[in-house]
C-alpha positions in Angstrom: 130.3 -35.2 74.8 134.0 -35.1 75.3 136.2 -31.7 76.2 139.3 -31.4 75.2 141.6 -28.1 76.0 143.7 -27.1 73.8 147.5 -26.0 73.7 148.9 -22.9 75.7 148.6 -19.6 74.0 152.0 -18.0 73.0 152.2 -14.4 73.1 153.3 -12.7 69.7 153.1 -9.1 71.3 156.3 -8.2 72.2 156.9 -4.8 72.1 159.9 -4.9 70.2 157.9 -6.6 67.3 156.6 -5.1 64.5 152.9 -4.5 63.8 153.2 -7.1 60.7 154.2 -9.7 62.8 150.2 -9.9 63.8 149.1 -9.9 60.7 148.3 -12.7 58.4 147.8 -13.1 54.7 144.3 -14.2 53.8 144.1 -16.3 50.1 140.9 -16.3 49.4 141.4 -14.5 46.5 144.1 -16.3 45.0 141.6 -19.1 44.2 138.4 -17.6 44.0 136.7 -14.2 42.7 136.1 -12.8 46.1 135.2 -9.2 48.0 132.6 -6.9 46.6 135.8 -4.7 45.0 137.2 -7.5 43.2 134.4 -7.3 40.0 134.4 -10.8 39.8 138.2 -11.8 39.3 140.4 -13.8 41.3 144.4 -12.7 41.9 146.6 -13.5 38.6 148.6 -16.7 39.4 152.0 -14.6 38.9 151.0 -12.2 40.8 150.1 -14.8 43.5 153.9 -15.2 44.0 155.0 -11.4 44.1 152.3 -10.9 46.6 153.8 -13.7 49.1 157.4 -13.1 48.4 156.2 -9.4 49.3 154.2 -10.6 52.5 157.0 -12.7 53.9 159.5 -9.8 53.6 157.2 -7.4 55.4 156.8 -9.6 58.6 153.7 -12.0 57.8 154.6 -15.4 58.5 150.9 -16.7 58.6 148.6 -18.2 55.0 145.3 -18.0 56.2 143.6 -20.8 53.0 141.1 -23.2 52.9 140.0 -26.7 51.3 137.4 -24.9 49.5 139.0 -21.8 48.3 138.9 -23.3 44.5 142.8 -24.2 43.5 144.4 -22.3 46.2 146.0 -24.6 48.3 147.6 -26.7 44.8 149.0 -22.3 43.7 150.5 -22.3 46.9 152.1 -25.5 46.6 153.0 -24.8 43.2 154.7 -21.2 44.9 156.1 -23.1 47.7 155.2 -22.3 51.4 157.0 -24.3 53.2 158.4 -21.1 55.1 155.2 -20.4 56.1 152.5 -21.4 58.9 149.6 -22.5 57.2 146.6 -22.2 58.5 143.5 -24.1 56.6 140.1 -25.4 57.1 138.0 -28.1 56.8 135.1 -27.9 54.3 131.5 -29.4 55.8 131.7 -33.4 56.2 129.4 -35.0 53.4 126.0 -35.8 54.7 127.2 -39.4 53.3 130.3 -40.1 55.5 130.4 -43.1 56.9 133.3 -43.0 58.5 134.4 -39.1 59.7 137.9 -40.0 61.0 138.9 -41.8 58.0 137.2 -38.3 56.4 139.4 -36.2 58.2 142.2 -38.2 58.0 142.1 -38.2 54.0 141.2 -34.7 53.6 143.9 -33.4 55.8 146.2 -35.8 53.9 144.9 -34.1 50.6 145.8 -30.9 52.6 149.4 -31.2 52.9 149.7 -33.0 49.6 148.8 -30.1 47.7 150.2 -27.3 50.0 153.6 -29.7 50.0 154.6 -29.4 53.3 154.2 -31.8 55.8 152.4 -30.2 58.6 150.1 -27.2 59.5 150.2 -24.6 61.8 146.1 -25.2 62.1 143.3 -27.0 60.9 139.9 -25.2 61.3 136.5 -26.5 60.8 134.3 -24.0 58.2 131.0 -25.5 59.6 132.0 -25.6 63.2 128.0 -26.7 64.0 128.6 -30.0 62.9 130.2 -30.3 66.3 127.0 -30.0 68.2 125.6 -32.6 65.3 125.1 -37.0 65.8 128.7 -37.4 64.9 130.2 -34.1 66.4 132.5 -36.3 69.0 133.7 -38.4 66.4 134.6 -35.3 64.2 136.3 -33.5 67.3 138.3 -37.0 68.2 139.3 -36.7 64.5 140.8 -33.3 64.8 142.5 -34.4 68.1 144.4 -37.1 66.2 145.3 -34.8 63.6 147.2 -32.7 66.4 148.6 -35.8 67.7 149.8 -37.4 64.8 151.9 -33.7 64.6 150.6 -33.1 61.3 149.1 -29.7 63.1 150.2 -27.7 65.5 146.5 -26.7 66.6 143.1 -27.2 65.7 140.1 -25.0 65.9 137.0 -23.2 64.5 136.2 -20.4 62.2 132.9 -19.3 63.3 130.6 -16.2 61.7 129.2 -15.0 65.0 130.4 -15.4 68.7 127.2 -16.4 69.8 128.3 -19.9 68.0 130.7 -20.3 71.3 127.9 -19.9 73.5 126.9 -23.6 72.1 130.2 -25.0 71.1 132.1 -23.9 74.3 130.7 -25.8 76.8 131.7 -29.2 75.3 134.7 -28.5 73.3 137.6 -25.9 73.8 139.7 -24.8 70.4 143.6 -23.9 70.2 142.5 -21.5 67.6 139.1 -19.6 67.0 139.1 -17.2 63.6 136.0 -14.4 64.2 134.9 -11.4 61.7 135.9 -7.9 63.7 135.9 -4.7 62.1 134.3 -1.4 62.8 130.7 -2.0 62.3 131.1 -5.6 63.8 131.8 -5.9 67.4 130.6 -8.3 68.7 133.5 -10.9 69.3 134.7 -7.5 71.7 131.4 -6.4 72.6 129.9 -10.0 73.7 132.9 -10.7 75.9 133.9 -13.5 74.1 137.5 -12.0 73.3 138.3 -11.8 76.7 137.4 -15.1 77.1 139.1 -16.8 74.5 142.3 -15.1 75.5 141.7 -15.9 79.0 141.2 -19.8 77.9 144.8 -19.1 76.1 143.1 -19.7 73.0 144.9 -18.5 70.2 142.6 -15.8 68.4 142.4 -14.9 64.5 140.3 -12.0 63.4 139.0 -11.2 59.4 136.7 -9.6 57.8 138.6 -6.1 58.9 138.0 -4.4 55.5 134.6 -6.2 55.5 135.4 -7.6 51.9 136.6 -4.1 51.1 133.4 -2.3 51.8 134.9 -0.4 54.0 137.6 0.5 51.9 134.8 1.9 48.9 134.1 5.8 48.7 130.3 6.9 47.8 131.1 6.6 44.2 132.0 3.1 44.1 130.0 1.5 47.0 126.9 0.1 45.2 124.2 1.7 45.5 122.1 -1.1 47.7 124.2 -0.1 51.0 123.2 3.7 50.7 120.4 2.6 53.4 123.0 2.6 55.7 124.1 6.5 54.7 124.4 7.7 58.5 127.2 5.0 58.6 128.8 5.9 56.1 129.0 9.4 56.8 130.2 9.1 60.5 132.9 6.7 58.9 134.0 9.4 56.3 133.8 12.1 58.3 136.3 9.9 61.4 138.9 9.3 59.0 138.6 13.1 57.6 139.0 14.7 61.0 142.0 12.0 62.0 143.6 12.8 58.5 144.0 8.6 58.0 143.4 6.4 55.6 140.8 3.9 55.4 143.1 1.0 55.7 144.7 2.1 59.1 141.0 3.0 60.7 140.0 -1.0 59.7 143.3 -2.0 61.1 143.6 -0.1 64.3 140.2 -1.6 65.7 141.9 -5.2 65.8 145.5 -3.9 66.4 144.5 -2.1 69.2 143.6 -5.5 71.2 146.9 -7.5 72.6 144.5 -9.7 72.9 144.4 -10.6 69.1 147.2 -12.5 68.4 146.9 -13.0 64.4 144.8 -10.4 61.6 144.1 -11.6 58.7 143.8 -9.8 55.6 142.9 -10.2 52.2 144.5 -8.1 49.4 143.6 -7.8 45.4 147.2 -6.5 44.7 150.8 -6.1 45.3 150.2 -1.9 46.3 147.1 -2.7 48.6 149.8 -4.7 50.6 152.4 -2.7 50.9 149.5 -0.2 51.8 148.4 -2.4 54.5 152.4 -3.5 55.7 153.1 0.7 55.8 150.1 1.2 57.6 150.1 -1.6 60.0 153.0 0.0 62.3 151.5 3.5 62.6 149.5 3.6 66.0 146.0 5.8 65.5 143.1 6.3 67.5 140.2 3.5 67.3 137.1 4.3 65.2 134.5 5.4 67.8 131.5 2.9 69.7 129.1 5.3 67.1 129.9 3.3 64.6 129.1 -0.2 65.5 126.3 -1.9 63.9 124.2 -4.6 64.7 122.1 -4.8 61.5 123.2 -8.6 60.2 122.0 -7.5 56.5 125.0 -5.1 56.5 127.7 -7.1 59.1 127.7 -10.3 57.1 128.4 -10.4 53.5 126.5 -14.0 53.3 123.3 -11.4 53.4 124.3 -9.2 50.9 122.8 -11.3 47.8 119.1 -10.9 49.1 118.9 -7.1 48.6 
């Protein structure tokens, strides 16, 4: 296998920046019905627009999308980001491909055709195992001419757990690597993989910070099949009670507390939970306590939470 390194890491943490200037604006939602809040809808197209005209204004400067987040990438288009870093992300490669780079090629192509701009901030792979797969040098070599082609900036991986760089690491290294983090999910901090990455001068992207709004529910509307979990909920309540904070700024302050994340991203249903998040993204507060991380993978990843 081949190793590549990627580019330097450039620090966004000056001190004189704003809070908002880490964050970036997930889309998920703008294409498909997503987060246990969200009751099965996707964001309104013209609300779409007010919430990026909204984000850009407040500091974010970073789309987090993706190839297979429905008609996202042809609404931003549409909206026009070519303001913006985008970053996006590859969708698996068909088990038919016979040729990956002329995949990748096309696909990336398709990419920047519907976002209309003509290059990307990053290009991420959704199903970063592939790597380790028959063709994973090919697919790598294929991201590598993307980057040199300058129709991206960086490329990377969005992984669900950091134990996925304990196998990817060792052949390839990624400009940018996008990990869940929030308070019950640790484990990028925890496994020593942050320090790592940042170390490497990897660029680092965190989600998953409101946990698709669970964390964001009170006991009346969190469904009922997470009340197995009551003690966490409790501790959780009863931190943000006794700090006199909302919800919003104990998710944040976990990942804004690390200089060594350089980008959040967040995912919002409307125009107020926003300017919630823009308001409370500069206010400094103390970090949820160690109490409250969980290790239980029925509860820390939301691909689990159909089975029960």
């Amino acid at each position: 296998m081949i190793r590549k390194n990627g580019s330097l890491h450039q620090s966004l943490g000056k001190t004189s920046k704003l809070m908002n200037n880490r964050l970036a604006l997930g889309t998920v939602q703008f294409g498909l019905p997503y987060g246990i809040a969200s009751q099965g809808k996707k964001v309104a197209p013209d609300k779409t627009d007010a919430i990026l005209s909204a984000a850009r204004e407040g500091g974010i400067d970073i789309l987090d999308t993706a190839i297979s987040y429905g008609e996202c990438e042809q609404l931003l288009g549409q909206i026009g980001v070519d303001k913006w870093q985008v970053v996006t992300k590859l969708p698996e490669v068909p088990e038919a491909c016979k040729d990956v780079a002329c995949w990748v090629q096309d696909s990336v192509a398709d990419s920047l055709k519907r976002l209309g701009i003509p290059s990307l901030h990053g290009i991420l792979l959704h199903r970063p195992e592939q790597l380790l797969g028959a063709h994973g040098d090919d697919l790598f070599r294929a991201l590598v001419a993307i980057r040199e082609q300058g129709r991206t900036k960086k490329i990377g991986v969005s992984i669900y757990a950091p134990d996925e760089l304990d196998t990817l690491w060792p052949h390839y290294h990624f400009d940018i690597v996008q990990s869940p983090l929030n308070i019950l999910d640790r484990r990028l901090i925890s496994s020593g993989w942050l320090a790592r990455l940042h170390k490497a001068g990897t660029e680092v992207h965190v989600r998953s910070v409101f946990l698709q709004g669970l964390l964001l529910m009170d006991a009346i509307s969190r469904p009922e099949k997470f009340n197995r979990w009551q003690s966490f909920w409790d501790q959780w309540h009863c931190f943000l009670s006794d700090q006199g904070i909302h919800a919003v700024q104990g998710c944040l302050a976990i990942a804004l507390a690390k200089p060594e994340i350089d980008r959040v991203v967040v995912g919002v249903d409307s125009l107020k939970q926003l300017k919630e998040i823009l308001a409370f993204a500069k206010n400094s507060i103390t970090i949820p306590p160690e109490s409250l991380m969980c290790d239980d993978l029925d509860l820390i990843s939301p691909s689990r939470w159909g089975a029960f």
